[in-house]
C-alpha positions as CSV (number, residue, x, y, z in Angstrom):
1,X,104.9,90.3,86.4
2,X,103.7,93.7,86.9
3,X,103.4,95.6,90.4
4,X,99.3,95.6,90.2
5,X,99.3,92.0,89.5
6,X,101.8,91.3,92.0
7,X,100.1,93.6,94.3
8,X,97.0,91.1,93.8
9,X,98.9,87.9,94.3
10,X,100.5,88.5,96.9
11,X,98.6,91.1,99.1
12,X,101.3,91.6,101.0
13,X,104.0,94.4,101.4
14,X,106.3,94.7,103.9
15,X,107.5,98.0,105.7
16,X,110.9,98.0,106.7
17,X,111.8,101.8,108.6
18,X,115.1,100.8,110.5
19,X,117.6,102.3,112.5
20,X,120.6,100.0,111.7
21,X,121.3,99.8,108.0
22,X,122.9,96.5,108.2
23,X,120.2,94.8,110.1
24,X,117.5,96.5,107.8
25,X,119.4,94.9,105.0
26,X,119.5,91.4,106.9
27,X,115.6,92.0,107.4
28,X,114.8,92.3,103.3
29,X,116.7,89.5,102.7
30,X,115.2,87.6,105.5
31,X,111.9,88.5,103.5
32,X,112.8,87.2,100.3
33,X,113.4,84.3,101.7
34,X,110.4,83.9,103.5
35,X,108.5,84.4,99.9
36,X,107.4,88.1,100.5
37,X,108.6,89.8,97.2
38,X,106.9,93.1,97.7
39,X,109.0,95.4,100.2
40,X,109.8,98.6,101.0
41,X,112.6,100.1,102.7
42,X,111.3,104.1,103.8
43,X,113.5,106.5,103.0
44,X,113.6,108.0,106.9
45,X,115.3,104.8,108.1
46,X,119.0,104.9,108.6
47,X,120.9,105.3,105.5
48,X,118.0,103.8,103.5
49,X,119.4,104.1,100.2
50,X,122.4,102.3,101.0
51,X,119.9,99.3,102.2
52,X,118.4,99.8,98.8
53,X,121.5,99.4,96.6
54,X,122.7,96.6,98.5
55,X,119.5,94.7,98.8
56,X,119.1,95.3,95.2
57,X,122.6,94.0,94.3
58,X,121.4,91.1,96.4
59,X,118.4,90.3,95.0
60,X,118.3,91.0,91.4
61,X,115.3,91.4,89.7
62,X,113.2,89.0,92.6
63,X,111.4,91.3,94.6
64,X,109.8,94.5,93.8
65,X,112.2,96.7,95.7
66,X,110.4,99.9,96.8
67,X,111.2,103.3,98.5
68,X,108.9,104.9,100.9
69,X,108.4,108.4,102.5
70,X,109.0,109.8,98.8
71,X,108.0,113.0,99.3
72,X,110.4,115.2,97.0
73,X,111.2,114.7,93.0
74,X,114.6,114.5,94.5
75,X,113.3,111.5,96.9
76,X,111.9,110.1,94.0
77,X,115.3,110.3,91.8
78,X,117.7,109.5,94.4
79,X,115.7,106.3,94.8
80,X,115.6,104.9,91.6
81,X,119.2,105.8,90.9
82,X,120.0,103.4,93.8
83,X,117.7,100.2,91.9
84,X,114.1,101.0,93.7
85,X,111.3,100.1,91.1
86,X,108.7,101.1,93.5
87,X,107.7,103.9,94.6
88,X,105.6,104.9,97.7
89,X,104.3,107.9,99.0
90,X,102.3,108.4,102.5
91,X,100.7,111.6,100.3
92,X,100.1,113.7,97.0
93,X,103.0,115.8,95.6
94,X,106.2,115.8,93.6
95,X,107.3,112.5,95.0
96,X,104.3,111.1,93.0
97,X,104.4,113.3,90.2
98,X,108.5,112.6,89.6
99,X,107.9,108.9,89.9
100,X,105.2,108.7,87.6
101,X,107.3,110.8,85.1
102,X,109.6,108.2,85.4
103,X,107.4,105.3,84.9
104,X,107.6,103.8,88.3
105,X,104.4,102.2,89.6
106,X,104.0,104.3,92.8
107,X,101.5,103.3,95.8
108,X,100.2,106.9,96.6
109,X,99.0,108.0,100.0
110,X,95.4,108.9,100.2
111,X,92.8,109.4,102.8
112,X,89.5,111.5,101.3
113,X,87.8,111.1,98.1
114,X,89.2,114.3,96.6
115,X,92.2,112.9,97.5
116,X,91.7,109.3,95.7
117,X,90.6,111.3,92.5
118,X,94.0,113.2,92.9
119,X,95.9,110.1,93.3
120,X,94.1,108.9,90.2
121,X,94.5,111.9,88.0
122,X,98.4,111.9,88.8
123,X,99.0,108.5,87.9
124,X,99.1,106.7,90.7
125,X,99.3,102.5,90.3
126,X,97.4,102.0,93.6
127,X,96.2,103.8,96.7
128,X,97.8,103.5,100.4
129,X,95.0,104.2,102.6
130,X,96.8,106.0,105.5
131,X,97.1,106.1,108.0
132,X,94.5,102.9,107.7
133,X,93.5,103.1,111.7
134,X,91.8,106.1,111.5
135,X,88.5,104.9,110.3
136,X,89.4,101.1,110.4
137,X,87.9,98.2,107.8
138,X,84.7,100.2,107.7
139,X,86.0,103.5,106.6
140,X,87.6,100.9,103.3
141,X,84.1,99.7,103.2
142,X,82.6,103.2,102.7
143,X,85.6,105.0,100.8
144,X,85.3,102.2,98.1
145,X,81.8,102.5,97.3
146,X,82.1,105.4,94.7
147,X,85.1,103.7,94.5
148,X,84.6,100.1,93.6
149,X,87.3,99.2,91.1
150,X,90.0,101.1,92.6
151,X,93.3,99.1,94.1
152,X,93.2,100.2,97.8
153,X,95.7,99.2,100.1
154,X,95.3,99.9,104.0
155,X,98.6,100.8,106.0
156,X,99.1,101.9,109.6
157,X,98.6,99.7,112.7
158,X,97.6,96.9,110.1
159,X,98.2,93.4,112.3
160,X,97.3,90.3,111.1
161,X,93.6,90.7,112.6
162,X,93.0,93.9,110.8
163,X,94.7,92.2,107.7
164,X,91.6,89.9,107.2
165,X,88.7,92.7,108.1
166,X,90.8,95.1,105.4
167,X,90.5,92.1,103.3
168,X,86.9,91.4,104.1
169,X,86.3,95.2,103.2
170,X,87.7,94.8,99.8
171,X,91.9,95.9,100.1
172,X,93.7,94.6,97.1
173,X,96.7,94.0,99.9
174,X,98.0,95.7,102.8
175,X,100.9,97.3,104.1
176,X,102.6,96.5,107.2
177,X,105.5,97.5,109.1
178,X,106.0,97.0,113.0
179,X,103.4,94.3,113.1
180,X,105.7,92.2,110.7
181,X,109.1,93.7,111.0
182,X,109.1,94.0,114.9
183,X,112.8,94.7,115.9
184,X,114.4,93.1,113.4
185,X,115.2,96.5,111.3
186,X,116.6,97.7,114.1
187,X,119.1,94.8,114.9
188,X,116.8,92.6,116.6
189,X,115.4,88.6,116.1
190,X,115.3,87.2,112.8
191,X,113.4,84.1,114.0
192,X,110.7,86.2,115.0
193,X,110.6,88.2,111.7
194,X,110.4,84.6,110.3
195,X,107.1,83.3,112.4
196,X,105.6,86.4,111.4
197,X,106.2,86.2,108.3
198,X,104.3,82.8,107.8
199,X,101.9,84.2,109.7
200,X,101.0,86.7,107.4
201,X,101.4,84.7,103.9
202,X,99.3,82.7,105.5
203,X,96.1,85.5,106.3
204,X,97.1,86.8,102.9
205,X,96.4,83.4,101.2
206,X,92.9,83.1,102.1
């Protein structure tokens, strides 16, 4: 399956930034688990590459395994050296530019409409609305009108509330990160990450 289809199936990725490599790890494969196949493991968590390669070894080819925070071509390579085949970028820049080179579908960080035309032009495979809680559902509403057939995905302070409004406003999927993850990433409750979880599968599935 490819990432814009699973990107459209799913609607769903989850943001893990952690600051314990092992329980970051523990928190991907908690995920997989739970049936969220779309993840992301950002590059300024604690020895995220590490997480990367070992949640890869883990996992196979079962989840679309991404990087985030790419900002540099070097990001970018020292990623998918390590078994990312996602890419994701909170802006425009080499990180996009290198990842597209190498034929990785990259979710690329965008805000205005120059920006979304960018993001377009580059090569991006979808467009991370960030930081989402600036202008909310109804900034998605307005962005996508000269927009309409564009793949937007809403990150930043996304609960599951905001999940249906984005949803609502026309998001392919959203991103989320603390609303999900809570403390798990960071050595903290599984069980937790687990309700959560179902919680959002099940917004996401409506």
């Amino acid at each position: 399956m490819d990432f814009n289809t699973a990107l459209r199936d799913e609607r769903l990725v989850a943001i893990i930034r952690g600051s314990d490599a092992k329980a970051a790890l523990r928190t991907v494969m908690a995920l997989v688990e739970e049936g969220i196949p779309l993840i992301e493991v950002s590059l300024s968590g604690t020895d995220a590459l590490s997480v990367i390669r070992q949640a890869r070894a883990e996992v196979g080819d079962a989840a679309w395994l991404g990087a985030g925070t790419v900002l540099t071509a070097d990001d970018a390579r020292r990623a998918a050296d390590v078994g990312a085949n996602l890419m994701v970028t909170p802006g425009l820049g080499a990180g996009l530019e290198e990842s597209v080179r190498r034929g990785l579908p990259t979710l690329a960080g965008v805000m205005t409409p120059s920006e979304v035309i960018a993001a377009v032009a580059a090569g991006a495979s979808a467009l991370k609305l960030f930081p989402a809680s600036v202008g909310g559902p109804d900034y998605l509403k307005a962005l996508r009108a000269p927009f309409p057939d564009l793949p937007f995905v809403p990150v930043g302070g996304v609960d599951a509330a905001a999940a249906g409004a984005y949803f609502a406003a026309g998001a392919v999927a959203v991103g989320v990160g603390s609303p999900l993850i809570g403390d798990a990433a960071d050595g903290g409750d599984l069980d937790g990450l687990r309700r959560r979880a179902a919680e959002f599968k099940a917004v996401c599935a409506r």
